[in-house]
N, C-alpha and C positions, 0 to 999 in steps of 0.2 A: 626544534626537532619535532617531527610529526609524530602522531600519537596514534595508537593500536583501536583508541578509545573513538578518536574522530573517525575512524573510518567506518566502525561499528556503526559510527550513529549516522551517516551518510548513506549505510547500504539499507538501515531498518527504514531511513527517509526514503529510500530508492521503491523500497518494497510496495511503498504507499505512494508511488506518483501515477499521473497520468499516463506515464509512456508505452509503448507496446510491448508483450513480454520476447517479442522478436525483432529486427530487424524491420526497420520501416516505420515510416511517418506514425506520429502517436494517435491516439484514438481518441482524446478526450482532450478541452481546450485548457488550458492554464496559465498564470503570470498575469491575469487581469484583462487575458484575451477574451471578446465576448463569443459566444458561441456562433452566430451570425458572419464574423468574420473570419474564425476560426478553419471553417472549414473550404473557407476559398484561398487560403494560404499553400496548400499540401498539391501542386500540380507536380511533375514527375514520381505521380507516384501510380502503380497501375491500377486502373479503373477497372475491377472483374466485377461491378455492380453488384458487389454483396454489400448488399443494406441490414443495419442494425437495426433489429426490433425498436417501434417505437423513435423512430429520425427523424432528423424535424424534415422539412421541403430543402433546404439548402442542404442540408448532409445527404440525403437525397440525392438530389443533381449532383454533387462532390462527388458522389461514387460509380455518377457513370462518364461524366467528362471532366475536363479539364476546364477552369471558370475563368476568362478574362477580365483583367479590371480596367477601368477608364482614370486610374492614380496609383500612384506606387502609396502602398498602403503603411499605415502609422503602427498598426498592429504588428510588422513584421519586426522593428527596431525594440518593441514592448517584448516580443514574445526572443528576442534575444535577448537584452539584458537581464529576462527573468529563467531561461533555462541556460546561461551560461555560467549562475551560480549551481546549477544541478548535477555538474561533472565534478566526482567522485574524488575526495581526498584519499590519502594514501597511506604506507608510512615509509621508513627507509628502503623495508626490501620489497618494495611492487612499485614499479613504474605503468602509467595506465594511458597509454597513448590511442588518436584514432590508429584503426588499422592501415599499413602503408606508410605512415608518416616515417622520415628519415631518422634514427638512432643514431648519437653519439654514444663511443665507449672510453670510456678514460682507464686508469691505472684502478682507481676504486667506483667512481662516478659510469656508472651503467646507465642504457636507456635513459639518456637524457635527452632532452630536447623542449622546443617550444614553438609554439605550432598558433596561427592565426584561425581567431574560431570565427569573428563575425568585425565588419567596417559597419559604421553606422552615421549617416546616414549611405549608401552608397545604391548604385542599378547597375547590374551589367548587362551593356545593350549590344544586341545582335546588329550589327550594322552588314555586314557581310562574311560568306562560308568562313573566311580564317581570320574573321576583326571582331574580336567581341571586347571590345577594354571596358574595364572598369571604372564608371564614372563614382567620384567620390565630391563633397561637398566639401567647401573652402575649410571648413571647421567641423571634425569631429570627433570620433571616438574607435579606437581599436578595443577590440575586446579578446584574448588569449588565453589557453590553456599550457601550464608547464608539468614538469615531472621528472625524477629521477629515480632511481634506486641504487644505494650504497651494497659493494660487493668485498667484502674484505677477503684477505687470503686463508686458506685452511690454516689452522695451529698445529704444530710440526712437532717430532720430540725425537730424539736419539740419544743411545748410554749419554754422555754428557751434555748436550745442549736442547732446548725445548723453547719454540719462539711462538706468542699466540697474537693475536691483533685484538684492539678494540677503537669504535669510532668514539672519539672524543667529543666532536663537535662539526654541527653545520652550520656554517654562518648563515645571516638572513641574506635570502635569492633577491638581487637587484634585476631589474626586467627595464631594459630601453627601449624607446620608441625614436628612431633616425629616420627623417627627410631626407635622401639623396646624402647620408654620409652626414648629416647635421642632428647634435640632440635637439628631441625635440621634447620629453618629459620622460619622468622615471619613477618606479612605485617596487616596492621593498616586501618581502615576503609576504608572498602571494603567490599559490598555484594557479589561477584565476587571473591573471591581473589587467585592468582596465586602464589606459593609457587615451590621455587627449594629445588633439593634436591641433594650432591652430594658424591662419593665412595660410596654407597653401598655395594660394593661391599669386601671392607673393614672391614666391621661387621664380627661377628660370626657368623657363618652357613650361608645358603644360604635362606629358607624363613623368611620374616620381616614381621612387623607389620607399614603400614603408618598411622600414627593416625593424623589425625588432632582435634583440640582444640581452642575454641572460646569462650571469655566471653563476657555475652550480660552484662551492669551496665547500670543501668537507679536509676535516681535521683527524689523522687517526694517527693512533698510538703503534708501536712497536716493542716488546718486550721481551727480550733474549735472553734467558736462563740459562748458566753456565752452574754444570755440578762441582761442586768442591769438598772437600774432607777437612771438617774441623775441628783440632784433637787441643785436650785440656790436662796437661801442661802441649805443648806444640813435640813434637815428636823431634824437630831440628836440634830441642835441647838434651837428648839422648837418656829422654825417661823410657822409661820401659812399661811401667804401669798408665801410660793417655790413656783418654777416653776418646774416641774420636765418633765425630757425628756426622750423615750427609746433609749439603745443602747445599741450596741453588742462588747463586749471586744472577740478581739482578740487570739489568741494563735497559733502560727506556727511552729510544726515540720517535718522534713526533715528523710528522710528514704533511703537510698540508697542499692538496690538490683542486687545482681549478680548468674546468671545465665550460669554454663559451658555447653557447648552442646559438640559433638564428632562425630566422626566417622572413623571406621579405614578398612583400603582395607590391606588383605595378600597378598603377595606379593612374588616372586621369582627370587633373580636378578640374570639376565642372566648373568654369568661370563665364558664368551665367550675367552675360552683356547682349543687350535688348535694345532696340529704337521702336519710336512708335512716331507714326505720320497720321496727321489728320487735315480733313479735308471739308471742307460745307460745299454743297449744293444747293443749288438755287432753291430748291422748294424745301432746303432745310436740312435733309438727307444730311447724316453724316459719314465719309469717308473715314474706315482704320486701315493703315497699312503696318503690320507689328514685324519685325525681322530680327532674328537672333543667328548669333555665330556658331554652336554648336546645335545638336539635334535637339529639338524642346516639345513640350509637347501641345499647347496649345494656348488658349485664354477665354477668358470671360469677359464680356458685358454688360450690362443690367442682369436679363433674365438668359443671353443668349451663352451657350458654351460653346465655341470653335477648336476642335480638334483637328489637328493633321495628319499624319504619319505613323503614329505610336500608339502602342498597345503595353498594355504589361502584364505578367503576373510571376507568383512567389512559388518557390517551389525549394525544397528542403536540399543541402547539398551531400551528395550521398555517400562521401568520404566519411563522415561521421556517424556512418548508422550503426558499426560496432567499432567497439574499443578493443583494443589488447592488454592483458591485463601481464607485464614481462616480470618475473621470479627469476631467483640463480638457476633453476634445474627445470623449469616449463612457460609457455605462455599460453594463457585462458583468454578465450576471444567471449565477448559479451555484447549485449544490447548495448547502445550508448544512450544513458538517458539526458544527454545533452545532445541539441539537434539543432543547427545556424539552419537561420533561414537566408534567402536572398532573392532580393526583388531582382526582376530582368526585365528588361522594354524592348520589344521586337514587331518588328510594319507587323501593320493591319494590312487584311487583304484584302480592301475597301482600293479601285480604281479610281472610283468616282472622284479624288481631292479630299480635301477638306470638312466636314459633316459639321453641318451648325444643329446644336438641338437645344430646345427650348425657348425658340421664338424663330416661328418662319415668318418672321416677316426681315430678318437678316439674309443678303443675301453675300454669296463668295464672288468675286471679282476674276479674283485670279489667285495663284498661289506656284512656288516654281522654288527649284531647290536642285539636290545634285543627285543626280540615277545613280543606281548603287546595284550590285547582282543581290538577291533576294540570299540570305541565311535561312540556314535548317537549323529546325529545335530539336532537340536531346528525342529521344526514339518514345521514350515516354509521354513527351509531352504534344496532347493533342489540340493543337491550337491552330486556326488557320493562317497561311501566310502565304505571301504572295508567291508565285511559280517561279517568276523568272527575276525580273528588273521592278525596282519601285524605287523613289525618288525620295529622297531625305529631304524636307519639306525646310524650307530657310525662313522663309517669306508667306505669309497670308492677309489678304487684302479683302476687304469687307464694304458693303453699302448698307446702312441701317436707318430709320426711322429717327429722327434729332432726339437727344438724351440729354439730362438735367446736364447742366455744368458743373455738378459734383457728383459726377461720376466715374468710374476709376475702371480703365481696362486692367484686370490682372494674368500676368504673363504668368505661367507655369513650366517649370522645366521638367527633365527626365528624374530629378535625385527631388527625393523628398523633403521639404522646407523649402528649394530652391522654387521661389516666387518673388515676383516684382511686382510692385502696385504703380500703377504711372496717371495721375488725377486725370481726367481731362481739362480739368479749370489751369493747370500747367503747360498744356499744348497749345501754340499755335494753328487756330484752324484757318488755313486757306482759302478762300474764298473762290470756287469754280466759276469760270464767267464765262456765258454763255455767248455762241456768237452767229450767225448768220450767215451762209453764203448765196451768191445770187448771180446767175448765169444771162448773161442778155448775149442777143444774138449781133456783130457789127458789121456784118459783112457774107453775103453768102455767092457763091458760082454753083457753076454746073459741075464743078469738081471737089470745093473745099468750100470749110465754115471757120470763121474767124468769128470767135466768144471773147467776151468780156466778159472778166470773175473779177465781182466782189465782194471783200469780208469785213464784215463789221462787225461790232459789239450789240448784242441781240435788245440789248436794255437801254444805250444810248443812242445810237446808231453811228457811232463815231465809228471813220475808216480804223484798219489795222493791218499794217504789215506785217509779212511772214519775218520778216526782219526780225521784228520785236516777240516771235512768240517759238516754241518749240515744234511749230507745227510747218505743215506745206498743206497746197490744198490739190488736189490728185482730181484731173479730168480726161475720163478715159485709158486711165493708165499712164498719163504724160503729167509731169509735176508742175504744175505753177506757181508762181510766185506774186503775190502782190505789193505794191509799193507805198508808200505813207499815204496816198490817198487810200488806198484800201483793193487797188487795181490793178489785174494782173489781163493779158489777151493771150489768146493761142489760136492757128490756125493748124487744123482736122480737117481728115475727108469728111467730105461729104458724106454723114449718114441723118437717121430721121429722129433717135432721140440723144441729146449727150446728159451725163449724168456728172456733178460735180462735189467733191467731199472733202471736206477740210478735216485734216486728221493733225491734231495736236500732240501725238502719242497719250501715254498716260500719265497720269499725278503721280504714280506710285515709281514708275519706273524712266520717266522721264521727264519727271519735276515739269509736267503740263500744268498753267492752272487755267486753260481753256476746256471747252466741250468741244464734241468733234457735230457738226454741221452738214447738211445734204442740200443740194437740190438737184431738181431735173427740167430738162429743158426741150421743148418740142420745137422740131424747127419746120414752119410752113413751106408749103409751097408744091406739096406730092396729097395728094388724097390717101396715096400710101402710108403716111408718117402718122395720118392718123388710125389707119389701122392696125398699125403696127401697137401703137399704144394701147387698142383695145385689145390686141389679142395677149400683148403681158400679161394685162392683168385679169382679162377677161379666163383663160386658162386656169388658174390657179382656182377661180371663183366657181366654173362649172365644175373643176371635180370637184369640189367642198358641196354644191347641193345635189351633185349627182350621187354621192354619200350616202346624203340623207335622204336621196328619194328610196335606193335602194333600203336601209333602216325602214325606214316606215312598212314598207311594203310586206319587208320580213316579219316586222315586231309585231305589226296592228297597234303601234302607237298615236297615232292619227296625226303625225308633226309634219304630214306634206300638207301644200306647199307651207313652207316658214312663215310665209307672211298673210298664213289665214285669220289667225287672232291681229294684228296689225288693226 
């Protein structure tokens, strides 16, 4: 049974905490949060740029935008398990729920209920306007608030009978946590109670149902007075001189009432499955290609960080900003000095791909995934995001600099913990081979050009067929094919230059492990053809110094002509 005494000392601890004495995110950081982090937690909340005397630089910036972070932060799980002991114990007659949450009423069991305060680790990702599910991690922890209050009947009297109540007893509140209908653990008196949960990701399909489940039993007496006259000798015996006295015979029965409350959060667990391809280059270069099944958010290399897609930040959920505190005869609405926080991941409004930071000398390849319509954030929250369409990044493909053999790409997903470390001393790197193509002229008219294409391996010079390789080699728009010697022909009109390009697709997307090859090919016999080849490239070359003649002229740089210092 709860105590008058606990609640006392909960509300003198209340008096003394950080939280605000209204409505709205707290002002001050607590539960071993550092101050530094603290105040990039609190997005959805409105920025009116009233700074506190004395802020630091980041409380500061907190108070006039909203602070994006590049990780769902470790601080937001710290600063729920330490203010989900801060919600207020009680005793039998105050039930103290957030405001809005659904009430049970029973026979004596009032305002009961149980209410999910915080998943941990978990991100809910804005994927699009009506898909925000909740990614939850294979393994973790529910955290919840319960609460009742016992309401007995009025005590009743008439000339002979007078019935009054009292509660006998509450048994200890068992509190479950079900997976899709399966127990999954349980913990025993506790208005608080903290529940694990673990494989999730083991289940069938990927969204769950977390349900939790609480019986409130309470035990109350019943005691029915009936008046009676009781006379010494008995009056039946036909004395005349009894004494007779009033009194009230007894009757006590016992009633015992149980009350299930609920509540369940859907759920999507992150079952964070990653490939990683790797690739050598001739001069060393190493190819990454990293690809994961759900939305993820990026990885590292040595010094490089490759981000895709995702952005996140925390922001307090505003169901919980006052309690109601429910009595027989009033309810008092108050600050809640318990406040869930919860990470979100929502696109960057970054067009450009992919963003490598921390070594450009990394560069992106490519990167390709599934278009999605762009989600809107809560009216609060001022964050940028994409207008229309932006693409949920699957895949990112990399070219870097060659890296020690014990070095370890680490994939990062949307939920926090969720990382994968993959050596590269465990990868197969592929080996890119480089190859050659070579256009000779076999035959010419007044009408057509019959070419011979050949392809070889650029390091042996051994022929190679298209047979053997993922590739064709494209001249002029018409595909060739060459055969074990390495030789393919094609007959073309008649023009002055052809151009010939061996295109093996890619390593990443088309398990190439060739390079892709050029050549160009002049064919005689017109004084035309060679001027035609001067004016390709002749063009390009005079506006590039007609550029800079003009520069000069403007600046008084003295850099005409280029080739005075020469």
């Amino acid at each position: 049974m709860r105590s008058l005494a606990a609640v006392m000392l909960v509300l003198l601890v209340g008096t003394a905490s950080s939280h605000s004495p209204t409505p709205g995110p707290p002002t001050d950081t607590d539960h071993g949060v550092n101050e530094s982090a603290f105040h990039t937690l609190w997005s959805n909340d409105v920025d009116d740029d009233q700074i506190p005397a004395n802020a630091t630089a980041i409380e500061e910036l907190a108070a006039y935008v909203d602070i994006p972070l590049d990780a769902p932060p470790r601080a937001v799980d710290k600063w729920n398990a330490g203010d989900h002991t801060d919600f207020p114990d009680t005793d039998e007659e105050t039930s103290t729920a957030p405001e809005g949450v659904s009430l049970t009423q029973g026979i004596y069991v009032r305002d009961a209920y149980v209410e999910t305060f915080a998943i941990s680790p978990s991100t809910r990702v804005h994927l699009a306007p009506n898909e925000t599910p909740l990614y939850v991690a294979p393994n973790g922890t529910v955290r919840a608030t319960l609460d009742y209050r016992v309401q007995l009947p009025a005590s009743t009297q008439t000339n002979d009978t007078r019935t009054s109540w009292r509660l006998l007893d509450t048994a200890p509140v068992e509190t479950r946590l079900l997976v899709d209908g399966t127990l999954e653990s349980t913990t025993t008196d506790t208005h608080t109670p903290t529940l694990e949960y673990d494989d999730l990701d083991e289940y069938v399909g990927t969204t769950h149902e977390l349900t939790l489940e609480t019986n409130v039993t309470v035990t109350v007496a019943r005691t029915i007075e009936t008046r009676a006259e009781f006379c010494d000798p008995p009056l039946s015996q036909g004395a005349n001189n009894s004494t007779c006295t009033e009194v009230w015979i007894p009757n006590t029965t016992t009633s015992v009432e149980t009350v299930l409350v609920t509540d369940t959060v859907e759920v999507v667990a992150y079952e964070f499955v990653t490939s990683v391809r790797t690739v050598e280059y001739p001069n060393g270069d190493l190819g990454v290609a990293v690809r994961a099944l759900q939305p993820w958010q990026g990885f590292e290399l040595g010094n490089a960080s490759v981000n895709g897609s995702w952005a996140f930040y925390s922001a307090r959920n505003t169901d919980w900003d006052t309690l109601d505190e429910n009595q027989v005869d009033q309810t008092t609405t108050i600050p809640s000095p318990a406040q869930p926080l919860q990470v979100h991941a929502y696109p960057g409004s970054t067009d450009v791909g992919p963003i490598v930071e921390g070594d450009d000398r990394v560069d992106v390849l490519d990167s390709n995934g599934r278009e999605r319509s762009a989600s809107r954030l809560p009216a609060n929250v001022t964050l940028d995001v994409p207008t229309e369409n932006y693409t949920v990044t699957d895949r990112i493909v990399i070219r870097t600099p060659s890296r020690d053999s014990d070095g370890t790409v680490q994939i990062h997903g949307l939920v926090r913990g969720m990382t994968i470390d993959q050596p590269l001393e465990s990868l197969d790197h592929q080996p890119l081979r480089p190859r050659t193509v070579t256009l000779a002229v076999e035959n010419v008219s007044r009408e057509t050009v019959t070419l011979n294409v050949h392809l070889a391996d650029a390091e042996t010079g051994a022929p190679v067929s298209t047979d053997w390789t993922t590739g064709i080699v494209d001249v002029e728009g018409h595909e060739v094919q060459t055969d074990e010697d390495g030789n393919g022909t094609i007959t073309l009109e008649r023009q002055r230059v052809y151009s010939a390009t061996y295109e093996p697709g890619t390593w990443w997307a088309n398990d190439a492990t060739d390079l892709e090859a050029h050549d160009t090919i002049y064919v005689t016999g017109t004084i035309a053809g060679f001027v035609d080849v001067v004016f390709r490239a002749g063009i390009p070359l005079g506006i590039a110094l007609f550029g800079i003649f003009l520069l000069d002229r403007i600046t008084q740089w003295n850099v005409w002509p280029p080739w005075r210092r020469l």
